[in-house]
N, C-alpha and C positions, 0 to 999 in steps of 0.2 A: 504494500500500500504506500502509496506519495505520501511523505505528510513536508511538513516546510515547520522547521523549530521543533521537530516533533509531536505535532498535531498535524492531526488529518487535514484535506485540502479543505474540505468541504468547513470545519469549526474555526480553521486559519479564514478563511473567507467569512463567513461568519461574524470574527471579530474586525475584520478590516471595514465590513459593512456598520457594525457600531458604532467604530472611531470613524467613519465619514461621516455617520447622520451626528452625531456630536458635533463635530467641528461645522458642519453646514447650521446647526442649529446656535450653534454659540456667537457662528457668524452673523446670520440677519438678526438676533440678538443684540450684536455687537453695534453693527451697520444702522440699524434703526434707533438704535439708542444715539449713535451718533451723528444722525438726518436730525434729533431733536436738540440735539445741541451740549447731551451729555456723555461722556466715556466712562464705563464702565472697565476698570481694571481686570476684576474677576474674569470678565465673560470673553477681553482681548486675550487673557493669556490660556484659556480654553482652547478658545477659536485659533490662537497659533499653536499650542502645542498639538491640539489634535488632526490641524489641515496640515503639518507636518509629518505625523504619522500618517496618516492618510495617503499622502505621494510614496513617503519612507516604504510603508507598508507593501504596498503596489508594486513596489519592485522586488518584492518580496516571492511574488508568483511565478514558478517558473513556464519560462518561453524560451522558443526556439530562438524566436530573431527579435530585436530592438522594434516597437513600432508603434502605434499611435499611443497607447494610454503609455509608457516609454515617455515620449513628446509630452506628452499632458503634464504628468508627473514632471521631468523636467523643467518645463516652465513655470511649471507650482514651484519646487522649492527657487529656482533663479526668484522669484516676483516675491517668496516669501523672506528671501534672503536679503532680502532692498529695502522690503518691509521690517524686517529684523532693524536693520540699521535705522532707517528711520526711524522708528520708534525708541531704539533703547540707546543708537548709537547720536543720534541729532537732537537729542532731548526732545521739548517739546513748540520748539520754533513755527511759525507758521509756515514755512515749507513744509518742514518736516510732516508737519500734520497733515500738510495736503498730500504728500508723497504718503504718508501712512494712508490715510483714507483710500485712495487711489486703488494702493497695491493691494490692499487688504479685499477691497472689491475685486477684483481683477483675478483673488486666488480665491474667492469665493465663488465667483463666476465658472473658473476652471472645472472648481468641487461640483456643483451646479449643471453646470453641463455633463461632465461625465454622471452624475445622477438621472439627470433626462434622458441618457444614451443607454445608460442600467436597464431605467424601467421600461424604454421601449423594446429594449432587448429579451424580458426579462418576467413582464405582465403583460399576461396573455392577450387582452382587451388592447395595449397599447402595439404591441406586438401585429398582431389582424391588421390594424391600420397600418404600419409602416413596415413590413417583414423585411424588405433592406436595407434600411438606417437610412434612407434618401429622400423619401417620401413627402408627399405635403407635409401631412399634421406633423413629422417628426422635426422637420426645416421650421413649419409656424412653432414649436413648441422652443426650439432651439433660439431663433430670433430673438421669442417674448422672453428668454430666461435673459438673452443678450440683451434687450432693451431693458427686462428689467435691473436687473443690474449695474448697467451704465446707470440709468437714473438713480437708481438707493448710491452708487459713489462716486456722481455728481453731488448730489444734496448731501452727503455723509461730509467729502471734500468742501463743498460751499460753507457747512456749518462751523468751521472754522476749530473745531474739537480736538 
């Protein structure tokens, strides 16, 4: 039997899916706390350590060859690694805080989409509609995660946090 750390694939999966919906969830959290004009400590050092694990984790599965979720992952920790600095290494300057905001949207986005790409893959009802990842509704679904996002870190960035 495969297992990865000595757990089976299937409970290594499992757990990788809890540290994503964690750090997605500590994220709009985080992000909507700071569209109103507040930061919440707690729920930023959630939101990065777990959309850390989350890429960390992901490379954790084995594959044949390097390839998109690879790329994803990737661009997560680069965007989180910016965001790191931003935050802990620029204090809290109004760049800085816009470069946090920013980045922080952008690896929440990333989490975000590959969640929308999970569940069309993945539930059954979203799946019927899009069976090749290419599809309308999976393109409109991918858009609105993309617009929503831009906008929550616009507003996140604008609020000056």
């Amino acid at each position: 039997m495969e297992t990865i750390f000595g757990l089976s694939v299937p409970l290594f999966t499992n757990i990788h899916v809890a540290i994503s919906l964690i750090g997605i969830i500590a994220g709009f959290v985080l992000l909507c706390g700071m569209m109103a004009g507040r930061f919440h400590s707690a729920w930023n050092n959630l939101f990065l350590i777990f959309t850390i694990l989350t890429s960390v984790t992901g490379f954790m599965f084995h594959s044949k060859a390097f390839g998109p979720p690879h790329i994803v992952g990737a661009i997560s920790l680069v965007v989180l690694a910016v965001a790191l600095f931003a935050q802990f290494g620029l204090g809290r300057q109004a760049m800085a805080r816009t470069t946090y905001a920013i980045t922080a949207a952008i690896a929440q986005w990333l989490n975000v989409f590959v969640l929308v790409t999970q569940a069309f893959q993945k539930v059954p009802f979203l799946h019927g509609l899009a069976p090749g990842g290419s599809e309308p509704p999976f393109l409109v679904a991918q858009v609105g995660a993309l617009l929503l996002m831009a906008w929550i870190g616009w507003r996140a960035a604008k609020s000056g946090v």
